[in-house]
C-alpha positions as CSV (number, residue, x, y, z in Angstrom):
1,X,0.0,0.0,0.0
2,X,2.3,3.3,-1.2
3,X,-0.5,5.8,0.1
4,X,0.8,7.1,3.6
5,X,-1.6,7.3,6.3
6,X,-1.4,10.9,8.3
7,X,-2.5,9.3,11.5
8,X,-3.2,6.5,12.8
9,X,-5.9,4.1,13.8
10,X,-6.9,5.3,17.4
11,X,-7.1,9.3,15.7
12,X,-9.7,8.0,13.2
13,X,-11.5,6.4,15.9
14,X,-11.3,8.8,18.4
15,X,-15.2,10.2,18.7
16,X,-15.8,5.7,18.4
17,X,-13.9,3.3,21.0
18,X,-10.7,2.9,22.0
19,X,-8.4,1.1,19.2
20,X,-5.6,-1.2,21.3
21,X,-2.9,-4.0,20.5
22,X,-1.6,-6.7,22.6
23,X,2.4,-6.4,23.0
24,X,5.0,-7.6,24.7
25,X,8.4,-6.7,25.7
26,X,9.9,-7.7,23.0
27,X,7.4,-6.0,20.8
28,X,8.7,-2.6,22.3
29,X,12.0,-3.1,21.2
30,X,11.2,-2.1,17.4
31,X,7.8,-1.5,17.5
32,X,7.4,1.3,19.6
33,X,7.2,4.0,17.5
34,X,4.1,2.5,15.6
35,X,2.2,1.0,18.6
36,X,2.2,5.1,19.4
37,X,1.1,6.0,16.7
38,X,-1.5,3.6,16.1
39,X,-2.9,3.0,19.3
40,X,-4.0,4.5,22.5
41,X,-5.3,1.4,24.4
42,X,-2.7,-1.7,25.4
43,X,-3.1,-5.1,26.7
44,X,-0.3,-7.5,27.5
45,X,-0.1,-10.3,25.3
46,X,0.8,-13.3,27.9
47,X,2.6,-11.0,31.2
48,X,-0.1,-10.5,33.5
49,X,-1.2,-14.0,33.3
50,X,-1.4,-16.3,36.1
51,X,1.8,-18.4,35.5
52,X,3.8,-15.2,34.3
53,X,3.4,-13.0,37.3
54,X,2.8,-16.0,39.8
55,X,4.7,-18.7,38.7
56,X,5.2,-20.8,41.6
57,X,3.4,-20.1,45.5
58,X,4.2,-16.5,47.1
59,X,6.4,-15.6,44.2
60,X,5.4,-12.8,41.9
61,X,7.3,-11.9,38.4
62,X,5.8,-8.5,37.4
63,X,8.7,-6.9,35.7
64,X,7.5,-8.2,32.1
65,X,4.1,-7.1,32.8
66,X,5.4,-3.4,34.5
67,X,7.5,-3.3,31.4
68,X,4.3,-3.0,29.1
69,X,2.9,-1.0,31.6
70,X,5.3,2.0,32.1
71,X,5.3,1.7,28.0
72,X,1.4,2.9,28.4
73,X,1.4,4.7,31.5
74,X,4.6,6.7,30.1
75,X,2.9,7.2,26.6
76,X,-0.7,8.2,28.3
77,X,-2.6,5.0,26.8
78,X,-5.6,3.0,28.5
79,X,-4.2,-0.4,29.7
80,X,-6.4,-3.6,29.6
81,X,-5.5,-6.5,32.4
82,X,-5.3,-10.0,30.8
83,X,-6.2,-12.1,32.2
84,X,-7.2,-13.3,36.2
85,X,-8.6,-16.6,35.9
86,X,-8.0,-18.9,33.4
87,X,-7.6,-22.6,33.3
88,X,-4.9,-22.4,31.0
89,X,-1.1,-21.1,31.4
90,X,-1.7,-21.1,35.2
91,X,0.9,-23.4,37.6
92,X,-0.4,-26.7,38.3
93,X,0.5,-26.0,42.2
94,X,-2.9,-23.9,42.4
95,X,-4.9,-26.8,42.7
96,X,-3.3,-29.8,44.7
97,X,-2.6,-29.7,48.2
98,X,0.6,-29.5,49.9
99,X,1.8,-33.0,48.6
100,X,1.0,-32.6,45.1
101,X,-2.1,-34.1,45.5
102,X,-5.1,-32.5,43.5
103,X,-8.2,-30.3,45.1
104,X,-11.3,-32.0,45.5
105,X,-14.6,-30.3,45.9
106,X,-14.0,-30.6,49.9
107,X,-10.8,-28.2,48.9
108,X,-12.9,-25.5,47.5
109,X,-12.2,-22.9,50.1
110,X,-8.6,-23.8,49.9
111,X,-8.8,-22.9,45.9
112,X,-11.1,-19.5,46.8
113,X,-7.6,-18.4,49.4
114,X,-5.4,-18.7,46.9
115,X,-7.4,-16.9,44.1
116,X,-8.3,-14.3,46.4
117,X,-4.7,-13.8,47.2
118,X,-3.4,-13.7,43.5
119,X,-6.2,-11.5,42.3
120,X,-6.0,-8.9,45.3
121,X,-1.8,-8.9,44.6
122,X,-2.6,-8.4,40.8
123,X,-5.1,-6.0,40.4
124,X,-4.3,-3.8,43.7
125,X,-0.6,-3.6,42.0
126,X,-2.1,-1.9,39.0
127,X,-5.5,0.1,40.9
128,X,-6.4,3.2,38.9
129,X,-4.2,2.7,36.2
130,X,-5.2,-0.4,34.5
131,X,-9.3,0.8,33.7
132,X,-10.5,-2.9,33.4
133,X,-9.5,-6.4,33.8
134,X,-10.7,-10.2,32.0
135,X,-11.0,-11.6,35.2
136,X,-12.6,-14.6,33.9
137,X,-11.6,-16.6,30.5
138,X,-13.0,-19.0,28.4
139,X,-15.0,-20.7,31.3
140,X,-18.1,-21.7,28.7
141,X,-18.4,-25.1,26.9
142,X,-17.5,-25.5,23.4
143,X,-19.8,-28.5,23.3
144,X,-23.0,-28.1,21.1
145,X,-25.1,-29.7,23.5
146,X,-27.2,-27.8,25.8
147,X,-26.4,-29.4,28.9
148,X,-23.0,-29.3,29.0
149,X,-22.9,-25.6,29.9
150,X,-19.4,-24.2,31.8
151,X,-16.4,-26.5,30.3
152,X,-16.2,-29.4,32.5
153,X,-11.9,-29.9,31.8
154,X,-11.3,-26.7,33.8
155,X,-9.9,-27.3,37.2
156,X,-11.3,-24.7,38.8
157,X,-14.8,-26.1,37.1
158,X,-13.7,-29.5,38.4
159,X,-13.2,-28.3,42.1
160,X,-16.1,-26.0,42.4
161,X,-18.3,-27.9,40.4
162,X,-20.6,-24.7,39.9
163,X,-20.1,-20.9,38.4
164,X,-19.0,-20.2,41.8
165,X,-15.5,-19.9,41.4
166,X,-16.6,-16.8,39.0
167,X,-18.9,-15.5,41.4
168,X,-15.9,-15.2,43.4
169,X,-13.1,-14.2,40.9
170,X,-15.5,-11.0,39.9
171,X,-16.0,-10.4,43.8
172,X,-12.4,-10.3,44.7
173,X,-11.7,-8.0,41.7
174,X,-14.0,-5.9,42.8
175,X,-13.0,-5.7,46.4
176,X,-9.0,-4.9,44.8
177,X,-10.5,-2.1,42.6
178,X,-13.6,-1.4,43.0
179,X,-13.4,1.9,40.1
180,X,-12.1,-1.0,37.5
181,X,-14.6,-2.3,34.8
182,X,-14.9,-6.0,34.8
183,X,-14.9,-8.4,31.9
184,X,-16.0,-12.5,30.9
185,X,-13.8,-12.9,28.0
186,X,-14.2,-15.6,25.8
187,X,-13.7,-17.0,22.1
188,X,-16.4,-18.1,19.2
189,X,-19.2,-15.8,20.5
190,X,-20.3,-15.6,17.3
191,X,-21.5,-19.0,17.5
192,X,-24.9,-19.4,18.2
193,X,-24.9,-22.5,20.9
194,X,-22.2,-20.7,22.6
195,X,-23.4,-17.5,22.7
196,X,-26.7,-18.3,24.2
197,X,-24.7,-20.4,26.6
198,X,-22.5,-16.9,27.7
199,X,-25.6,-15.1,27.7
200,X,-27.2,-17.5,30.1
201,X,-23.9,-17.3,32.7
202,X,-23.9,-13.3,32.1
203,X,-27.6,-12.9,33.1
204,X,-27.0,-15.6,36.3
205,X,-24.3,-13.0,37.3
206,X,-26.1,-10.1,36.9
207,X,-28.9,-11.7,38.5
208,X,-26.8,-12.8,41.7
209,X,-25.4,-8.7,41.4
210,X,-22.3,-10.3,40.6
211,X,-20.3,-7.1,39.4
212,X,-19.9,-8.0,36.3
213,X,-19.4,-5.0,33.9
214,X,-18.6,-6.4,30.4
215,X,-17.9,-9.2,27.7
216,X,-15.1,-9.4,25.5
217,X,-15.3,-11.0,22.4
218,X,-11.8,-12.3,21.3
219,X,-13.0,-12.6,17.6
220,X,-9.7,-14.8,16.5
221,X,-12.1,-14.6,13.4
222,X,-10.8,-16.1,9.3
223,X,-12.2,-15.3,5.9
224,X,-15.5,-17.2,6.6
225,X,-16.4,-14.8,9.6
226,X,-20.2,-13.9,9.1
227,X,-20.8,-10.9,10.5
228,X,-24.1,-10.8,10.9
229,X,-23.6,-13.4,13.7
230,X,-21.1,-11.0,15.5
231,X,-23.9,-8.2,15.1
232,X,-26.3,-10.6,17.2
233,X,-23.7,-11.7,20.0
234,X,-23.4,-7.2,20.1
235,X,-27.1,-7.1,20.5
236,X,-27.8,-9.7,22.7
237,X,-24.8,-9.4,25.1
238,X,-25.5,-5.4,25.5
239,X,-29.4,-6.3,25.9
240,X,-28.1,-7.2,29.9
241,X,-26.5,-3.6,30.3
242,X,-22.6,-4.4,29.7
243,X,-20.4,-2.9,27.3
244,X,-19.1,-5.0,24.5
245,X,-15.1,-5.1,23.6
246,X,-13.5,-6.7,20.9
247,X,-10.5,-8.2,22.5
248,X,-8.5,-10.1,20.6
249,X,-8.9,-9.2,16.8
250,X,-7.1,-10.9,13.9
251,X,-8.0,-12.3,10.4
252,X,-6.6,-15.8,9.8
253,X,-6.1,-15.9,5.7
254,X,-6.8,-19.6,6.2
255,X,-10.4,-21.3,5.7
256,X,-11.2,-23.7,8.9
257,X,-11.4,-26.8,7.3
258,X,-7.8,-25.9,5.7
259,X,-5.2,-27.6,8.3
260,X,-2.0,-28.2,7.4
261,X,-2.1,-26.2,4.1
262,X,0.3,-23.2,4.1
263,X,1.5,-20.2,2.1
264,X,4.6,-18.2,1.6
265,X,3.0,-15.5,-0.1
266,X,-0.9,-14.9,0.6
267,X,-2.8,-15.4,-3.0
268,X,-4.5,-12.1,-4.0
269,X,-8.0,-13.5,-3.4
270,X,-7.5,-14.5,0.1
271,X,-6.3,-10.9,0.6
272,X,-9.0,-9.3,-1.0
273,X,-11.3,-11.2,1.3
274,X,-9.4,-10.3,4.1
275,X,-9.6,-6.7,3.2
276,X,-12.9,-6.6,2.7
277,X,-14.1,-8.4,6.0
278,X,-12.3,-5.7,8.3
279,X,-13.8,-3.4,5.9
280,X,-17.4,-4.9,7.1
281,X,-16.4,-5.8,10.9
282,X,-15.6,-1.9,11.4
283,X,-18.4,-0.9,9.8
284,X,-20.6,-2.8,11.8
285,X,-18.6,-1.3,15.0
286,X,-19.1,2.1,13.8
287,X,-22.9,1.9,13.3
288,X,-22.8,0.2,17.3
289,X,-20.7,2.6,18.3
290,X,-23.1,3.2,21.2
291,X,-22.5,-0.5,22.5
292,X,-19.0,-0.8,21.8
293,X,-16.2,0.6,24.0
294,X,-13.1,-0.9,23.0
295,X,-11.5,-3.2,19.8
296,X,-7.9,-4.3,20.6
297,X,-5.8,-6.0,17.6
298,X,-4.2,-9.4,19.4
299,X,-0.6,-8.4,18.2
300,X,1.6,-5.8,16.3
301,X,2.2,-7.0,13.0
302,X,2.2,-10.2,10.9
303,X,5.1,-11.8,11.0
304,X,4.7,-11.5,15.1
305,X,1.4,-13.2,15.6
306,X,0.6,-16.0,17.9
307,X,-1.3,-17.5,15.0
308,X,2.1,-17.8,12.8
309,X,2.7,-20.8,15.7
310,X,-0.9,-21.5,16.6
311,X,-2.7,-24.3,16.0
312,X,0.3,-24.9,13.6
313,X,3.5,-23.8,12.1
314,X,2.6,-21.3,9.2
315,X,2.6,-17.5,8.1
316,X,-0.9,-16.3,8.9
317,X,-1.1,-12.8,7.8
318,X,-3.6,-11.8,10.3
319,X,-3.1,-8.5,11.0
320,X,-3.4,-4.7,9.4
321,X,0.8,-4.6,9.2
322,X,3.0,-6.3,7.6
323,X,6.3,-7.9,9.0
324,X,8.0,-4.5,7.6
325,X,5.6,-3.0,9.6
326,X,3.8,-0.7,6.3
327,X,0.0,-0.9,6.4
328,X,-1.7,-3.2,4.1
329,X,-4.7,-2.9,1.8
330,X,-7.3,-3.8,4.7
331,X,-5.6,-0.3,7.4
332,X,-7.4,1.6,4.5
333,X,-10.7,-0.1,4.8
334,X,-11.0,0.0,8.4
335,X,-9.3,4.4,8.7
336,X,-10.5,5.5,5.5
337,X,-14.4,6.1,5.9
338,X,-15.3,9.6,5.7
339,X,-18.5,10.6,4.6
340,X,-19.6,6.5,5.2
């Protein structure tokens, strides 16, 4: 793309949402100049979760995550805190005993001390700087079926055996800042089993006065993205009251039925398709506006995504930058509506 772009991303959307990226350290160490100038809203990729900034009991690592957050703080950006509870990339030791031995549902309490502890250490760290927190992830079932409602494989699932354990992880949040908005974040909302099933744990929250504040929608989305489902999980999630965020945004070139196929180059068509669908996903942003506070990007640029390593080795090309860090065709759809 050989047009130049006066400003960036967060200017053209300043009277909209906040536009974000998730970074890391290493990010900042050539990136810097364009996270500025593209963004005013940050979250840290993996350094404020569980197993980075609590890796083993009573030990806490925060110079990653204070890294990314002097970078915001410094550069007078919003900071998003990802994430408090989450059954992945969190030690083992948070749910056995003292021999090793795993929590039962007679251990609950036991589990409730120690989230307590963590989430109190975490968020009171970072009170009145970082404005809201995902202090609950990816706690729904993927299954189709009705009755399997939270995702039973999550320890903390398997020791509380209810939602209480997010009862709880909102409560304590609350209790550490009690000005920060509060976020279920979670993946595939756009599908519709799912999404009824988030909607049904959002309105027992809200129900129980659970302070529950908003729902993040991580929309790790491809080329087959329909976007008039993420219009209904935008409707129906801010029908309860909360403000919707997208997340974790990026645009897989790949179709989902195309594992293990990969490209060194991105053929024109799948880039055209790309293009236009963050054409169509802002758009629809714009016009909800109203019901939308925040859309953060999950990384900087494409040759960094998690997605070039995840669910397999490949280049992606999920992003609005390039690995030279120039915008690409689909940074003019999503800036360049005036007049639209």
């Amino acid at each position: 793309m050989d047009k130049k772009i006066k400003s960036g991303i967060a200017d053209a959307y300043k009277n909209y949402f906040n536009i974000g990226a998730a970074i890391n350290p290493e990010l900042l160490s050539f990136g810097s100049e364009l996270i500025r100038t593209e963004f005013n809203s940050i979250t840290c990729e993996n350094e404020m979760k569980f197993s980075s900034v609590h890796p083993t009991p009573g030990k806490y690592t925060f110079d990653r995550a204070d890294t990314v957050f002097n970078f915001a703080l410094s550069n007078n950006m919003k900071m998003r805190g990802h994430t408090l509870v989450w059954h992945n990339q969190t030690g083992s030791w948070l749910f056995e005993n003292d021999n090793g031995e795993k929590l039962g549902k007679t251990d609950k309490e036991i589990l409730y001390s120690r989230m307590k502890e963590h989430i109190h250490m975490v968020v009171k760290r970072y009170a009145g700087k970082v404005y809201c927190w995902d202090v609950v992830n990816e706690a729904i079932s993927d299954s189709d079926s009705e009755n399997e409602y939270l995702r039973t494989d999550s320890p903390y699932y398997q020791i509380s055996e209810s939602e209480e354990y997010i009862e709880k992880a909102f409560a304590y949040a609350h209790e550490a800042d009690s000005d920060a908005l509060l976020f279920y974040n979670d993946y595939s909302t756009e599908v519709p089993a799912k999404r009824e099933k988030i909607y049904r744990l959002l309105k027992s929250l809200i129900n129980k006065g659970v302070p529950v504040h908003g729902i993040g929608l991580q929309a790790h989305y491809n080329i087959c993205c329909d976007v008039n489902e993420l219009r209904k999980s935008i409707d129906l999630f801010s029908s309860l009251g909360l403000t919707v965020q997208i997340t974790e945004l990026d645009i897989s070139v790949y179709k989902p039925d195309e594992r293990g196929m990969s490209f060194s180059e991105p053929p024109a068509d799948r880039i055209n398709s790309q293009t236009e669908l963050y054409g169509e996903i802002f758009a629809l942003l714009r016009e909800k506006k109203d019901k939308i506070s925040g859309v953060t990007f999950w990384g900087l640029t494409d040759n960094t995504s998690w997605l070039n390593t995840f669910p397999e080795k490949r280049n992606d090309y999920p992003l609005l930058f390039d690995a030279n860090q120039k915008p690409k065709e689909a940074y003019g759809k999503v800036v360049d509506f005036a007049g639209k």
